[in-house]
C-alpha positions as CSV (number, residue, x, y, z in Angstrom):
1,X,-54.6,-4.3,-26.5
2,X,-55.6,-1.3,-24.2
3,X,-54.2,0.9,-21.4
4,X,-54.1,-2.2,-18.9
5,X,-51.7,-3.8,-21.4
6,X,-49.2,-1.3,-21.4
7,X,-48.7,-2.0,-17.4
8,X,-48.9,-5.6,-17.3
9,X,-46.2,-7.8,-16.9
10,X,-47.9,-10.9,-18.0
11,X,-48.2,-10.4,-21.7
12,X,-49.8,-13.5,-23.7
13,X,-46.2,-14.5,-24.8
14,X,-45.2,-14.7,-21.4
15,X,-48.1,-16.7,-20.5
16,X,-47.3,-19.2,-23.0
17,X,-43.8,-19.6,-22.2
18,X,-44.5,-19.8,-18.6
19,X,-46.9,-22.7,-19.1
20,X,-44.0,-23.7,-21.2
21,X,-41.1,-23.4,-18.7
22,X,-43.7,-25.3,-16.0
23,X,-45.0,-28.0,-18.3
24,X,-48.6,-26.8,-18.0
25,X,-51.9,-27.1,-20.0
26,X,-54.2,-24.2,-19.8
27,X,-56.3,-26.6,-17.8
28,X,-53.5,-27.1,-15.3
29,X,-53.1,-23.2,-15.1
30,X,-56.6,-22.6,-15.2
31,X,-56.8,-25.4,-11.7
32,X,-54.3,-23.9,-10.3
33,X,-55.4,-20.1,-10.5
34,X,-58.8,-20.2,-10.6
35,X,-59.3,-18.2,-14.0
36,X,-61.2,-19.9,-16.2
37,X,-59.2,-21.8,-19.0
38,X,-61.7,-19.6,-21.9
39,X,-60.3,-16.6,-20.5
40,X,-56.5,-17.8,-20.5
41,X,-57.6,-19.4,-24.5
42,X,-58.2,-15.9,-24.9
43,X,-55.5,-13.9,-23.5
44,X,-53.4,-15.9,-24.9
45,X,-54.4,-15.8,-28.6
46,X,-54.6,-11.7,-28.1
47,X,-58.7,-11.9,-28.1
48,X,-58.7,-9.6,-25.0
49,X,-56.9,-7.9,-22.2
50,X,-56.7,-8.9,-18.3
51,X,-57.8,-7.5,-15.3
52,X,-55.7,-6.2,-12.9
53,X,-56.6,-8.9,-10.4
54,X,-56.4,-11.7,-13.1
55,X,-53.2,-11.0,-14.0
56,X,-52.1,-10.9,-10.5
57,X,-54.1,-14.8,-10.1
58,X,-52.0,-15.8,-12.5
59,X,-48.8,-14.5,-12.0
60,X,-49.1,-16.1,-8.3
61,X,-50.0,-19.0,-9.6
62,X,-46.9,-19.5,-11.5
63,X,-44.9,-18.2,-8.8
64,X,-45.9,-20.6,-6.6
65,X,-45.2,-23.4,-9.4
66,X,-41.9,-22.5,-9.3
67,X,-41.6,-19.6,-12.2
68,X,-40.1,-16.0,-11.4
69,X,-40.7,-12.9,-13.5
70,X,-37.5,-10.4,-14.2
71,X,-37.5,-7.3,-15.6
72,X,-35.2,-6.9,-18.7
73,X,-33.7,-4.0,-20.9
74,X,-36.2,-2.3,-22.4
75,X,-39.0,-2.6,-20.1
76,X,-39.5,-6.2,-21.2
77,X,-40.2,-8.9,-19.1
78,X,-38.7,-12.9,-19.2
79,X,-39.2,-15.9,-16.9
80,X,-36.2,-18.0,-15.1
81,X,-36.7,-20.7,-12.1
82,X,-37.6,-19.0,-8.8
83,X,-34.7,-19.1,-6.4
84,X,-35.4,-22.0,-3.9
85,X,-34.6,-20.4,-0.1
86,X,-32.2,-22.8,2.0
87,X,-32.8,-22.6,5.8
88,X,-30.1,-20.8,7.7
């Protein structure tokens, strides 16, 4: 993995467990993103790194599923369910 790795919060473990958490194929990510499911195959078996603006398709995609990214010790990153907001 290059440079753009060592910034990304969307590493191919994460991308699997978000599918995971969300009960997706990487046809259902790939529908709901717009990335091509080849290019998600290969992100997630390590074959190649993402764009900046990839990344950032698929991070809002699983946002928008339902998925929320938190930073942890260590300059890691996990998932957990995205807060649901209650009108006021």
């Amino acid at each position: 993995m290059g440079q753009a790795a060592k910034n990304a919060i969307l590493t191919p473990a994460l991308c699997r467990a978000a599918r995971g958490f969300l009960d997706w194929t990487q046809t259902d990510l790939a529908d709901r993103s717009g990335v091509s499911r080849s290019t998600i195959r290969d992100y997630e078996g390590s074959r190649h790194d993402l764009h900046r603006a990839t990344e950032a398709q698929l991070r809002l995609a699983f946002e928008e599923g339902g998925v929320a990214f938190v930073h942890m010790e260590g300059g890691h990153f996990g998932v957990c369910p995205r807060a649901v907001q209650t009108p006021q």
